[in-house]
Each structure stands twice: as C-alpha cells, then as structure tokens.
C-alpha positions in Angstrom: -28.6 -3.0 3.5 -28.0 0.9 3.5 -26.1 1.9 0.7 -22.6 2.5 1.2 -21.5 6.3 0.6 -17.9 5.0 -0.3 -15.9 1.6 -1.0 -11.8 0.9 -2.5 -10.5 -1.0 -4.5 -6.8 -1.8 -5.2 -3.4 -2.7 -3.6 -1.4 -2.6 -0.2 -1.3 1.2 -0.5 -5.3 1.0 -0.3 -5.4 -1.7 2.1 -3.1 -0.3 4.9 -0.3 -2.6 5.0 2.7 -1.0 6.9 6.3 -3.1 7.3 4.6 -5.9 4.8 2.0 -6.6 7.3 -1.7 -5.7 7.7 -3.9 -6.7 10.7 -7.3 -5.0 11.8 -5.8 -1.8 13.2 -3.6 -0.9 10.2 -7.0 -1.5 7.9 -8.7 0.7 10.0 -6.1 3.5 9.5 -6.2 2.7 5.7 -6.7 5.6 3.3 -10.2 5.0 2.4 -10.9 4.5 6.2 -9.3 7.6 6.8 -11.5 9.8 3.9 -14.7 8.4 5.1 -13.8 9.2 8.8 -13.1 12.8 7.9 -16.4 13.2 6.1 -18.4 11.3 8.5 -19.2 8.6 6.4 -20.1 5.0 7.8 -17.0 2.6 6.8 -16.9 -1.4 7.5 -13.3 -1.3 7.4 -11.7 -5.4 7.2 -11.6 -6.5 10.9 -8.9 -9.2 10.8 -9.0 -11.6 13.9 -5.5 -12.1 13.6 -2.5 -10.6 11.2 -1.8 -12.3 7.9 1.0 -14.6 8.2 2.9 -12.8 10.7 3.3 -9.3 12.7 6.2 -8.4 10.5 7.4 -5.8 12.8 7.6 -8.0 16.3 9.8 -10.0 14.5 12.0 -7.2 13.9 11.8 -6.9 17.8 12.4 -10.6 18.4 15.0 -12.0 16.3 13.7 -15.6 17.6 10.6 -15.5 15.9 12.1 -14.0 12.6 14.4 -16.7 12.4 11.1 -19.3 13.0 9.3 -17.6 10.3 8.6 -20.4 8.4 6.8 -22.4 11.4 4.9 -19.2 12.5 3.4 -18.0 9.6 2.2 -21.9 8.7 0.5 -22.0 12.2 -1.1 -18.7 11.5 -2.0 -19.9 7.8 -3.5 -22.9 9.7 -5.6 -20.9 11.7 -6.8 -18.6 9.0 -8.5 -21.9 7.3 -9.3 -23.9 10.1 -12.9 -23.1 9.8 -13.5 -20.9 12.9 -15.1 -17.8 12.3 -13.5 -14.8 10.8 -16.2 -12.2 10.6 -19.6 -11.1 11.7 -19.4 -8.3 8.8 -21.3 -9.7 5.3 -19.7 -6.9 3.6 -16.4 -4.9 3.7 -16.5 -1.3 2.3 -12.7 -1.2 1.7 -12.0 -4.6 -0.9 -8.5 -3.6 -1.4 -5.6 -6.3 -1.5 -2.0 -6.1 -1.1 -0.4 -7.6 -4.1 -2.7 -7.5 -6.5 -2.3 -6.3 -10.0 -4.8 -4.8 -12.1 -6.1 -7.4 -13.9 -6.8 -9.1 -10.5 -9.2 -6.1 -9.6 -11.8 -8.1 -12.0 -10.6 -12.1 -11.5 -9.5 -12.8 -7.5 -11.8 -14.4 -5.6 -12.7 -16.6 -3.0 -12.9 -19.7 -4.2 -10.0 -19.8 -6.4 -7.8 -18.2 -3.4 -9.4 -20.7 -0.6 -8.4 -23.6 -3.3 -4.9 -22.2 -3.7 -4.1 -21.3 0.0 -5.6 -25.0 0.9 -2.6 -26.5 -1.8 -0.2 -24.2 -0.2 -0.8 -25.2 3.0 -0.6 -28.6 2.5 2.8 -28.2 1.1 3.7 -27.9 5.3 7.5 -27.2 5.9 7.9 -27.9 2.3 6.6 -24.9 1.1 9.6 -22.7 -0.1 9.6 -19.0 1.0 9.5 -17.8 -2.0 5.5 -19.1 -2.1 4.6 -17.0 0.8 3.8 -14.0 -1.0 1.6 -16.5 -2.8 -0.2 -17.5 0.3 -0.3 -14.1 2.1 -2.6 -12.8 -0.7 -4.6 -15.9 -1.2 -5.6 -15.6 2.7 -6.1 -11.6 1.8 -8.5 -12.6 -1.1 -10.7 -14.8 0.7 -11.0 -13.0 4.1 -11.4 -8.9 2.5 -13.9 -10.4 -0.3 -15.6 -13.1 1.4 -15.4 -12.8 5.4 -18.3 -14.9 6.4 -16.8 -17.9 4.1 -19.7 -18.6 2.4 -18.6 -21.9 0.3 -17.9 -21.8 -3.5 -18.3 -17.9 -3.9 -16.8 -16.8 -6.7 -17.7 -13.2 -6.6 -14.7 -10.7 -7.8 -14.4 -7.5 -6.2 -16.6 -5.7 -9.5 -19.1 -8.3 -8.4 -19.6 -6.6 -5.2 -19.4 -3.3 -6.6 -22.6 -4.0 -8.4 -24.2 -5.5 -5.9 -23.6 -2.6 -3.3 -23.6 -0.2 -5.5 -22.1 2.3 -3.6 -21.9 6.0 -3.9 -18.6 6.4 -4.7 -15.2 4.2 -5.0 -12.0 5.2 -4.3 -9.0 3.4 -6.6 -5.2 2.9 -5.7 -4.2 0.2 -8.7 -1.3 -0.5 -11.0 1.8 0.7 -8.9 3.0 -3.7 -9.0 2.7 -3.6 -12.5 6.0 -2.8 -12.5 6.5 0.3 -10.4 7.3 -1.3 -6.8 9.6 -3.2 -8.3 11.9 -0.3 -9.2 11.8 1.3 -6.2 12.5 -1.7 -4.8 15.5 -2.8 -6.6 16.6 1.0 -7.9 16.9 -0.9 -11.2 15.9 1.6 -14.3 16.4 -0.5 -17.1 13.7 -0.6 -19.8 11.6 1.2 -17.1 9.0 3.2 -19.7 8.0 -0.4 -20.6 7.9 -2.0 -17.3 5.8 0.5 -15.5 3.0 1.1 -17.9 -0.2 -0.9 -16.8 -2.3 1.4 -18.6 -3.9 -1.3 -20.9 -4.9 -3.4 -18.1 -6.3 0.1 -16.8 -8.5 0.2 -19.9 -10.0 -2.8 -19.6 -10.7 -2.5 -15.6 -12.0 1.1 -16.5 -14.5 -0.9 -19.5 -15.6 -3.2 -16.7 -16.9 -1.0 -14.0 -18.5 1.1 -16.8 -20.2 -1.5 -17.9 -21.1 -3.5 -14.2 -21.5 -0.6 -12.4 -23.6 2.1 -13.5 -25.0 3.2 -10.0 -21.4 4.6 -8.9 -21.5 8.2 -9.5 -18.0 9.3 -8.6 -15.0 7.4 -9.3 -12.0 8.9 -7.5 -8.2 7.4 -9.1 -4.8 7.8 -8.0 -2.6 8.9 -10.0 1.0 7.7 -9.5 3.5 9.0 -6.9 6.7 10.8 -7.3 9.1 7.8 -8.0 12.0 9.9 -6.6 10.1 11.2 -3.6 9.6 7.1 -2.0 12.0 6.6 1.2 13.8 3.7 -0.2 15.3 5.4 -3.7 18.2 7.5 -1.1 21.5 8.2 -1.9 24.0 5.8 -0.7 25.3 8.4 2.1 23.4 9.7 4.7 25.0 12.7 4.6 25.3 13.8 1.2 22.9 16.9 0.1 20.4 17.1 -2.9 21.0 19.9 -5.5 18.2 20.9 -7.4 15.9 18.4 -6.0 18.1 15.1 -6.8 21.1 13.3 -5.0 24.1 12.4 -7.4 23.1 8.6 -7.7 20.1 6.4 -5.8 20.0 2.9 -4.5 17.7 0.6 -2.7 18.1 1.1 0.7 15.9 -1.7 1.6 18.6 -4.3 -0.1 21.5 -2.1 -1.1 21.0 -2.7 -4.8 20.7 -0.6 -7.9 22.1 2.3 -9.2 20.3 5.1 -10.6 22.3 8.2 -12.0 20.9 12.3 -11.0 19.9 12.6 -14.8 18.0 9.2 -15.1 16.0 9.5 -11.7 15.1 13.0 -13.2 14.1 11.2 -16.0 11.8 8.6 -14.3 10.2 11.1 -12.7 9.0 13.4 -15.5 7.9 10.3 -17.6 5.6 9.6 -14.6 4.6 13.2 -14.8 4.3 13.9 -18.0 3.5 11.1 -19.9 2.4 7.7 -17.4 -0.1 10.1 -15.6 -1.6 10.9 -18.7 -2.0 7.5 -19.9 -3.7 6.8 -17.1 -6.6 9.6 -17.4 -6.6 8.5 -21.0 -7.4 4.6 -20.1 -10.2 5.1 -17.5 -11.7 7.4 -20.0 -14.4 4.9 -20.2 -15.8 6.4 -17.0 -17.0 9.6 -18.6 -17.9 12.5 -16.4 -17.6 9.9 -13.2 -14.2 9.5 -13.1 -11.9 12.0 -11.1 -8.1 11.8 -10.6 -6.3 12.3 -7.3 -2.8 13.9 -8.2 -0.5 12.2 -6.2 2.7 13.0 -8.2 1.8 16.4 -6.9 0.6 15.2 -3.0 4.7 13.5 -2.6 6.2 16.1 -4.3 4.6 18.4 -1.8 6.1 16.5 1.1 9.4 15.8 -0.4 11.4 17.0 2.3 14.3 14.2 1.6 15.2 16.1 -1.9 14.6 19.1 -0.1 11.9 20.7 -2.2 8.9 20.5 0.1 5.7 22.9 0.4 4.0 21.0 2.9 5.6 19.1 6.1 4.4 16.7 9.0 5.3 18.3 12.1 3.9 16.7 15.2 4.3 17.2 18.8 6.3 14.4 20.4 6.5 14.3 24.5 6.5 17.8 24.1 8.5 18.5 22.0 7.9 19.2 18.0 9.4 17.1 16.0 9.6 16.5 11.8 8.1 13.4 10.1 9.3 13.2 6.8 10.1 11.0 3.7 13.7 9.9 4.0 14.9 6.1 4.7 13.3 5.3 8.6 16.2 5.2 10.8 16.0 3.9 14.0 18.5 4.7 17.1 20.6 1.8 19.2 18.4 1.0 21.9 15.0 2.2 19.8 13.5 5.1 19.2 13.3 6.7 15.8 16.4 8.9 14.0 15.2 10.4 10.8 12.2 9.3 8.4 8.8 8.1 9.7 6.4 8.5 6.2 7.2 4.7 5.6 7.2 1.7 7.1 10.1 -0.6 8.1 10.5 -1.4 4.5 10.9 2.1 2.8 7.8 1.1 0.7 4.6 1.1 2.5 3.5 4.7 4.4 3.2 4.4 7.8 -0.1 5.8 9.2 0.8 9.1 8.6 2.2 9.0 5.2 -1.2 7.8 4.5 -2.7 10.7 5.8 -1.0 12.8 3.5 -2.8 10.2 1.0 -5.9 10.8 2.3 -5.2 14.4 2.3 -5.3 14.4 -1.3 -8.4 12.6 -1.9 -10.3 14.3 0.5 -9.7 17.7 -1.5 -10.0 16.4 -4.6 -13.6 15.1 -3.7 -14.2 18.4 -1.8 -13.6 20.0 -5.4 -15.3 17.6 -7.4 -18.7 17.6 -5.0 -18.6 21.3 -3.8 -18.4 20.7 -0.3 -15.8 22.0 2.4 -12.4 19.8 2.2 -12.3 18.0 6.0 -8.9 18.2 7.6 -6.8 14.9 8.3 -5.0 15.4 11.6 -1.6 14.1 11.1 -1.1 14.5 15.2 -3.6 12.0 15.3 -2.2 9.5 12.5 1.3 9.8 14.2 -0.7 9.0 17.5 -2.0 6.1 16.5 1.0 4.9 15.0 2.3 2.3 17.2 5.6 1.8 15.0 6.6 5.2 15.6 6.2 5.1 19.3 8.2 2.0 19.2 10.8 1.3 17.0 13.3 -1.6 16.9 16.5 -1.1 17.9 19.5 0.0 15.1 21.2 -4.0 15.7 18.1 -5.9 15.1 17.0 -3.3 12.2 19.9 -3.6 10.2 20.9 -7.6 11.1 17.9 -9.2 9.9 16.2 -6.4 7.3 17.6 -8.9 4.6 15.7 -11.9 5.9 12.7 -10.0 6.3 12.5 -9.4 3.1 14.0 -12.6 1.5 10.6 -14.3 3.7 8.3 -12.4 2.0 9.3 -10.8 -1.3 11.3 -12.7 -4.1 13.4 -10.0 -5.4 14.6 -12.2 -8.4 11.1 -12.9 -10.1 9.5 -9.8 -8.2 6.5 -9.0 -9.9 3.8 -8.0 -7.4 4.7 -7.0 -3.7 2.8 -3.9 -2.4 
C-alpha cells in the first residue's frame, strides 16, 4: 500500500461532525479532507454506510422522530453491529473521533469499543440517554479504526500510524479536556484548571516520538479563540460589542452561564498567552517535526460577532451576496437562515465552511513550513456543499426541541467529553 502523504488524528472538530452528527458526506468535508483536497493529495476519508445513531438535524425537521429518539438511534446501533459489511476501505487516512480525549488518541480501539457498544446495546430500551454519548463513540471507534471488522483487533490509532507511516499527520486534540464544556455551559469557574490537557499532551507527544519515527511533519492545532465560538453570545440579540467583548456571555445552546466582559477577556488571553504555550511546550518531544497551526489567530480573524474581523466569508447566494459569520445560527419561521452559519445547529461544531476557515489555516502553515505555494480553500464551494445552510429548520421546531436535542446526546451535568 502507497504511503499515505497525510492522516489526522483527534476529535469532532477533525472528524467533521456538524449539529452532533457525522455521516459519510460530512467526513468527506472534514478538515483533513479538505487540506489534502487542496494540495491534491490522495485521502481515504471514513465512508459511513449510514449516520451514527441518528441524522441529528432531520430530527430537528421532524419533531416525530426527535421525540422517538431513543427507538431510532437503537435500531441504527443494531444495524451498525449486525455484522453486515461496513467498508471495502482497509485503511482510513483521517482516524479522528468525536469525543475523544487525549489520552484516548493512544488507548481506543476496536475491540474494547465493539465489547462496550455490544453491552450497551443489549441494555435495549433500558439504556438511559445519558449512555448515548457512550455508544455514539464506541460505534465511531470501531468503524473509523477498524472498518473491515477484523475480530479482536486491538490496534490504537498510534498503532496505525506506525504501520502507515504516513508523510505527515494533522492533530486537532484536547479541546474536551475541559474546553467544550465551557463553551457549552458559559461556566468560568476554576477554568485555568479545567482546560489545561497539556500533560496528557506530553505523554501523546512521547508516544508518537517514540512509535512513529517515519512521520516527518507533524502539524497541531492550537486552541481557538474561546470568545470567538457562536454559542458564548450575549443574552440580547441586539446589544453591540465594545472593544471586542459584549457586557456579559451565556450559553445559547441551553441558556446557562454567565460570564462577565472582564472575565471572557480574561479566558481568552490565558488561552493566548499562556494555554497555547503549554501546548508548544508539551509536544516538544517532536523536535524539529512538529509545527503549530495558530488557530487563536485563524477565529480571531473571522470574529465578525465581536466585531473585530480581518477576514470574512462572503458567498453568493441565489444571486445575491450574502455574510457567513460566527454569531449564534438563526434560522427564520418557515426556514431559511437569519444570521450565523460558521456552526452547526448546536453553536459548537463548524459547519462546512467554518471548517474551511480551519483548513485555511493549516494549509498556510504547511505552505510555510514545506516551501510550497499555500492552495486556496473556496469557501463558495464549502457553503455549496453545505446542505444545512440550504436548508434550515424552521424558527418553531429550532427553538421547541433544541433542549431535547441536546439532553439525547450530551449530559450537561457530568459533561466531560462532547465534541
């Protein structure tokens, strides 16, 4: 087998999940997808046979089916380990996960995750909601690291590193080691505690040092601009940033939280100034290899909800030209989309093009690092293909069951891991 010129590891941000859902056309819009597209690199993105659990955002469509959530996603559990064939791909180049922490990056694997998602399932109308999260990335696990279901394997995503040894390997980890649930909840208690994974980092960083020696460029993100996420918005739609912050921020996904001008400001510049520097510090084992993709700097860029922006999404729309941008996704009465359109349904997860602006930043920061001419991502194109955009629910059914949504799939008491 060739060897690959790139492969990812990490989270949901890496793995393409939109609206808490990922199915093969989202993966195939992932970030990594979208870097080796632009440099005309050959990419096995994961081509799932059917969405994991659910497709999150035809419930939002259908309140029927989001109120027999429980029933659908068991069926589609069901038909995930029935046997039947998932795959005719050996290998995926992207191995990314949603949920995973970093420590996972060097434990999940098949077998474990097939032997949990069997216990799960057998749990039938049982199984509390709060598990689901469980099972969703138990499925993930085995079908992204293992997609021919080869019995027993117990191969962790370093373990297929070494074996492919690709070129290079692209890195989003560490952001539900505490930072998704902030901007989650808007809760910034004890956060310079909560959102530091950077000894985890160290260890992951030790491990691919030491298991894979034939990688020659390893590209890591950096973390985002806390501040600069669509669902950390000021309680009023129409109240106006000064200086780049609103006078208090909440989750607008739940309608929790609380976090004061001063303390946002304050989150954000320990990110900056301190977190992001961690983090170069603890994949220092890499040596030369390891490069850092600045995304603090890539969402500050596009922060066009705080109104300090150098860079926007503008896209032509039936015609007519119209702003994507990062504020809470609004949708109007009888569809269509009001302001937003960087995220998802849930404020969290980019929508395809917010993760072109991703992709954006790693393709000039391996332009810089290898010498060659940075591609272009066409945003018009991402927007294109983004088939949430083109179709949003309707304000009633986006506002009436956002809560239960989100009460299906995340636990926000216990939340740990969600992206």
């Amino acid at each position: 087998m060739p060897r690959p010129e790139l492969m990812a590891i990490g989270d949901s941000i890496y793995n393409g999940v939109r609206s808490l859902m990922i199915d093969r056309t989202l993966a195939a819009w992932s970030v990594p997808a979208q870097v080796a597209a632009a440099f005309g690199w050959t990419f096995v993105s994961p081509d799932y046979p059917r969405p994991v659990l659910a497709d999150v955002e035809q419930m939002f469509r259908d309140p029927i089916e989001l109120l027999d959530f429980h029933r659908i996603a068991m069926t589609n559990a069901s038909q995930w380990l029935d046997g039947g064939q998932w795959s005719t791909q050996p290998l995926f180049h992207n191995l990314s996960i949603a949920q995973q922490v970093v420590n996972d990056i060097g434990t999940a694997n098949f077998a474990d995750s097939w032997t949990a998602a069997k216990q799960l399932l057998a749990q039938g109308d049982a199984l509390p909601l709060t598990q689901f999260p469980v099972l969703y990335q138990a499925i993930n696990t085995c079908f992204v690291l293992n997609p021919e279901q080869t019995p027993g394997d117990d191969r962790t995503a370093i373990d297929i590193l070494a074996e492919a040894k690709p070129k290079r390997l692209m890195v989003n980890i560490g952001i539900n080691n505490g930072l998704w649930s902030l901007l989650l909840l808007a809760d910034p208690d004890d956060f310079q505690k909560r959102l530091d994974p950077t000894s985890d980092m160290k260890v992951l960083a030790g491990r691919l040092a030491e298991d894979c020696p034939d990688i020659e460029y390893f590209y890591v993100n950096l973390f985002p601009k806390p501040s600069a996420i669509a669902n950390l918005a000021s309680r009023m739609d129409d109240d106006m940033p000064s200086g780049g912050y609103y006078d208090k921020y909440i989750s607008r996904l739940i309608g929790t939280g609380g976090i004061a001008r001063a303390k946002m400001k304050e989150i954000d510049d320990w990110v900056h100034d301190t977190l992001n520097p961690r983090i170069k510090a603890a994949f220092a084992p890499l040596g030369h290899r390891v490069h850092f993709v600045d995304l603090y700097a890539q969402t500050a860029a596009y922060d066009w909800k705080s109104r300090i922006f150098t860079k926007q999404i503008l896209v032509n729309h039936d015609g007519t030209q119209v702003l994507i941008d990062n504020a809470p996704l609004e949708a109007l009465p009888f569809g269509g989309r009001l302001d937003g359109g960087m995220f998802g349904l849930d404020n969290l997860h980019p929508s395809i093009p917010g993760y072109g602006v991703i992709a954006e930043a790693v393709c000039d920061t391996i332009a810089i690092t290898e010498g060659v001419v940075a591609p272009t991502i066409d945003l018009q194109k991402c927007f294109d293909a983004d088939s949430l955009l083109h179709d949003l629910p309707g304000t009633l059914v986006f506002t009436d069951f956002l809560l239960d949504i989100v009460g299906s799939f995340i636990d926000i008491n216990s939340l740990d891991a969600t992206a």
